[in-house]
N, C-alpha and C positions, 0 to 999 in steps of 0.2 A: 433526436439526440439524447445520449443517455442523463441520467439527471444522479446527484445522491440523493432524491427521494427514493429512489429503486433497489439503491445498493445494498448489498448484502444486511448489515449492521443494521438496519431501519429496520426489520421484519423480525416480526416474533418468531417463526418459525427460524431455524440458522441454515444456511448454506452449510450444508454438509460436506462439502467442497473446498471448504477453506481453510488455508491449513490455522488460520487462528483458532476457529470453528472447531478443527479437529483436536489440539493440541488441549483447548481448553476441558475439550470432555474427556480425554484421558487425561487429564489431570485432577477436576474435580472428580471423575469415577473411581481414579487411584486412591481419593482421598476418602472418600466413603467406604471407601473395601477395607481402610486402617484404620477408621474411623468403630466401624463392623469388627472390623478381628479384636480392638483395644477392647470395644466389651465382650464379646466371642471368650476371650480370652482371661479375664477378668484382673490380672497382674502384667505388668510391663516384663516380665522375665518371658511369658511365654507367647509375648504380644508380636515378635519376629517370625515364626514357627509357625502362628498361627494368622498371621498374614499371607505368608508364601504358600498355605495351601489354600486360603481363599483365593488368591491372586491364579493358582493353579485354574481354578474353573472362571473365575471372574476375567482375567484380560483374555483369552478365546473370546467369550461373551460378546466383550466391548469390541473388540476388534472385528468380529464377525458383523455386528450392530453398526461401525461408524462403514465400514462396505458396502450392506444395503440400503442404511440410507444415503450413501453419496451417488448408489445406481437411480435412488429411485429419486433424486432432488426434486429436479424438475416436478413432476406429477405432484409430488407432496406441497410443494411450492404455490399449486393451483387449485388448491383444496382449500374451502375456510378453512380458519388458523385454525378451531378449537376443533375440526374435521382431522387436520394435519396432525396435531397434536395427536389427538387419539389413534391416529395410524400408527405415531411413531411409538406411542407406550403399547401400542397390539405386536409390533414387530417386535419390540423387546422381550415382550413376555414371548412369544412364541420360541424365539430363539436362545433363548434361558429356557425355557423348560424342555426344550430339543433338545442342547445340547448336554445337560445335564443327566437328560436319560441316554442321554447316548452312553455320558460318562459313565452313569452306575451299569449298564451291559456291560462295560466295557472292561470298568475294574472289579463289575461286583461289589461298586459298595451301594449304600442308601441312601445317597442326600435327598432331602423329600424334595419332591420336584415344584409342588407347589410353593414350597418356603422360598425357593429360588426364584421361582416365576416372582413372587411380588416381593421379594428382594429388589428384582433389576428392576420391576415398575416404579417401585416406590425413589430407588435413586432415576431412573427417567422421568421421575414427574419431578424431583427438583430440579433437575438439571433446565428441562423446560422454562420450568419457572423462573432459575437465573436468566438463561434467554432472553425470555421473554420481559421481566424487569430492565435487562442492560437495552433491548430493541429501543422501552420509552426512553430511558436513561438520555439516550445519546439517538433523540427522535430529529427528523429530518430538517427542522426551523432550528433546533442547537446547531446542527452541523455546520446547515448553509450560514448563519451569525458567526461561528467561529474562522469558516472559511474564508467572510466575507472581509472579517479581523486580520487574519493571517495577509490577506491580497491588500490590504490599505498599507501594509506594513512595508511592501513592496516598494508600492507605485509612488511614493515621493522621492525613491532613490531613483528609480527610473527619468521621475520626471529632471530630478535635476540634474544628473549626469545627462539626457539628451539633452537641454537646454541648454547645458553646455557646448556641446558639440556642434550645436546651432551658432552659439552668441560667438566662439570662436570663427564664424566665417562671414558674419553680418559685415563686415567694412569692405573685407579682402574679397570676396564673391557672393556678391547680394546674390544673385541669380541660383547659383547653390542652395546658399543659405535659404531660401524663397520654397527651393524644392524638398530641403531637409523640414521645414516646418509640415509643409504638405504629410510627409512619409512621419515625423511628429504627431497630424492628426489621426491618421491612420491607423497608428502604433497604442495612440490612447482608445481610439475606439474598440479595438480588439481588448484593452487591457481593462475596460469598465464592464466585459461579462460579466455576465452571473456567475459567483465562483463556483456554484453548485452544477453547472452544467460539463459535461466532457467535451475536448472540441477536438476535430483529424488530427492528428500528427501533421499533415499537411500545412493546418493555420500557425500551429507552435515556431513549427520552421520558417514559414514566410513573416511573422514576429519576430525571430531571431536574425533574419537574416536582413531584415528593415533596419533593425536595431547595430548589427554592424556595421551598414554602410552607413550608416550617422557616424558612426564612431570612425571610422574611417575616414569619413570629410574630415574628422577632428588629426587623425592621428598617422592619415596619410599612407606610407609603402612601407612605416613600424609596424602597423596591422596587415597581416596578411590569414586570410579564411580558408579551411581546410574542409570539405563538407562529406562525410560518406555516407550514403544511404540507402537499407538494403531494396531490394524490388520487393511492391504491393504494401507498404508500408504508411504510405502517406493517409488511408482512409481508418488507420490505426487510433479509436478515440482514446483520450490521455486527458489529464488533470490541465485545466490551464495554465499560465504563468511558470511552467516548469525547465524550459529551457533559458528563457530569458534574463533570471536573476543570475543563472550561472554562466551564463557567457556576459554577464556584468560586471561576475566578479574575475574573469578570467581576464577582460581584458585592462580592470581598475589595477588589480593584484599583481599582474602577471606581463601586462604587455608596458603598462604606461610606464611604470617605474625603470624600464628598462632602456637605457639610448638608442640600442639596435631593435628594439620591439622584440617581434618574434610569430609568432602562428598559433594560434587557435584552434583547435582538431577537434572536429566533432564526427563523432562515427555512433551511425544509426544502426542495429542488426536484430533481427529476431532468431532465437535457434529454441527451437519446439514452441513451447508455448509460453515462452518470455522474451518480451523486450528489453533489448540490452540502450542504453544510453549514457554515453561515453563521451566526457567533455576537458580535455587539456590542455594547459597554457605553461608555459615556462616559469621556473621558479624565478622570483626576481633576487636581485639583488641584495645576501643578508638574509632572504627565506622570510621576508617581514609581510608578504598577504596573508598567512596562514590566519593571525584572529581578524582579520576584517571580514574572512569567509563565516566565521560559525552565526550569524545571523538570518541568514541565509539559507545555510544549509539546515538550520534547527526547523526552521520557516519549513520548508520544503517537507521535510523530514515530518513533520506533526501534519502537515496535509497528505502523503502519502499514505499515514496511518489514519486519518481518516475517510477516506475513499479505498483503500485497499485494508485493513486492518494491517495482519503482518505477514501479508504476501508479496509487499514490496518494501525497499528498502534501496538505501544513499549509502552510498561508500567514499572514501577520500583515500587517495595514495600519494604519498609526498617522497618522489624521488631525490637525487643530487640535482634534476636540471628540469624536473617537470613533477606538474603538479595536475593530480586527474579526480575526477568527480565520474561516479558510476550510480547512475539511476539501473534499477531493476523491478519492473513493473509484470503483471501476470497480463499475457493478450484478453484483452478484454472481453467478456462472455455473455452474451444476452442472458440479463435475469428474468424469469419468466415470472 
């Protein structure tokens, strides 16, 4: 099973791959190149001018450079780190100083080739070196502590709405009630993983779907469950605990405040290579779940970004009559 000791953000070397990964080297490299033109330049008047034509040979460069390393990840990946490293600052210089002679054939001018070459080595070895600092920064024993933070934060709302659901049938159907504690223990042992481990899509759902038939002894033919799910999906690894605080709050928010209930929709799909997760419940009466949800959804939301950086993301859409929660997760990719 995959673990976040593996994940991307733990390793010195960065997933090339990722659009965090990516976004942040074109960001730091933009800012080295204005950083470079501000002295290049020696006055802020000419400091525009002379940005745009370093940016001229420089974002080719960068862009050319975050393409071969996203082909070569893997491989680079299985290299010792300080092996890897020096792969990555060789690919740079070579490809700065390619393209830079390409440029002066091309325009006939002189940029010396070498001053470019250890231009881009020198911003690829800090870039490295932020890497490599944020890898310890946010090393695999923080994570799993924060994660484990984040899941305690949970499990007392869980426990005492099931317990509810329970003590609601203890007089009127012991026999129930008997089997709801059963599907109670069940429900805790899933929910006392490791938060650091990934688990099927399959477990998420059969959690979820424990967790509504408790609530349904509670709340009877007002809850009614809606499930879709696309095919080959269930051996889909996923974050624990991520279905289940939100069909929590769907049916706390959404179904109970309501006389006639309502429905629950939950619709599973992958298209290309993301998973879509899609969770709606009716607006109650007056529109008043909306702040009972943001604990939950913040919850969620700080552990998505730590297992996925910013490749996945929560969304909320609050119609006239329905209220929707959108997880969107990358299919999950063996880190080598």
């Amino acid at each position: 099973m995959a673990s976040i000791r593996h994940f991307p953000a733990t390793h010195p070397l960065p997933d090339w791959r990722n659009f965090g990964v990516m976004l942040r080297v074109l960001l730091g490299g933009n800012l080295l190149a204005a950083l470079a033109a501000l002295v290049a330049a020696g006055n802020i008047v000419d400091w525009p001018l002379r940005y745009l034509e370093l940016a001229a040979v420089f974002e080719p460069v960068l862009l050319l450079t975050l393409g071969a390393l996203a082909l070569l990840r893997d491989p680079l990946r299985r290299l010792p780190v300080r092996a890897g490293q020096a792969t990555v600052i060789g690919i740079v210089a070579l490809l700065t100083a390619g393209l830079v002679a390409y440029a002066n054939a091309l325009f006939l001018e002189s940029v010396s080739v070498a001053r470019a070459a250890i231009l881009g080595v020198a911003a690829a070895g800090m870039l490295l070196a932020y890497f490599e600092l944020r890898s310890r920064a946010i090393s695999p024993a923080q994570v799993e502590a924060r994660l484990a933070a984040l899941n305690a934060r949970i499990r007392p709302h869980f426990l005492f709405n099931s317990l509810n659901a329970v003590l609601s049938l203890i007089r009127a159907r012991p026999q129930q009630a008997e089997e709801a504690l059963e599907s109670l223990s069940d429900l805790f042992r899933a929910a006392m993983r490791d938060p650091g481990e990934l688990v099927d899509l399959a477990d998420e759902i059969a959690l979820g779907q424990q967790y509504l038939e408790l609530e349904k002894l509670r709340l009877g033919e007002r809850l009614t469950v809606d499930w879709k799910i696309g095919p080959n999906l269930k051996k889909m690894p996923i974050p624990p605990l991520m279905l289940q605080p939100l069909l929590e709050n769907a049916v706390y928010h959404g179904i109970e405040p309501s006389p006639q209930g309502g429905c629950v929709c939950i619709d599973i799909a992958q298209r290309d290579d993301t998973l879509f997760i899609v969770i709606a419940n009716p607006v109650s009466v007056g529109g008043q779940h909306a702040a009972g949800n943001q604990m939950a959804l913040s919850n969620i939301r700080e552990r998505l970004a730590l297992y996925y950086d910013l490749e996945a993301r929560l969304e909320t859409e609050v119609g006239p009559d329905r209220y929707e929660v959108r997880i969107v997760l990358p299919c999950q990719r063996k880190i080598r």
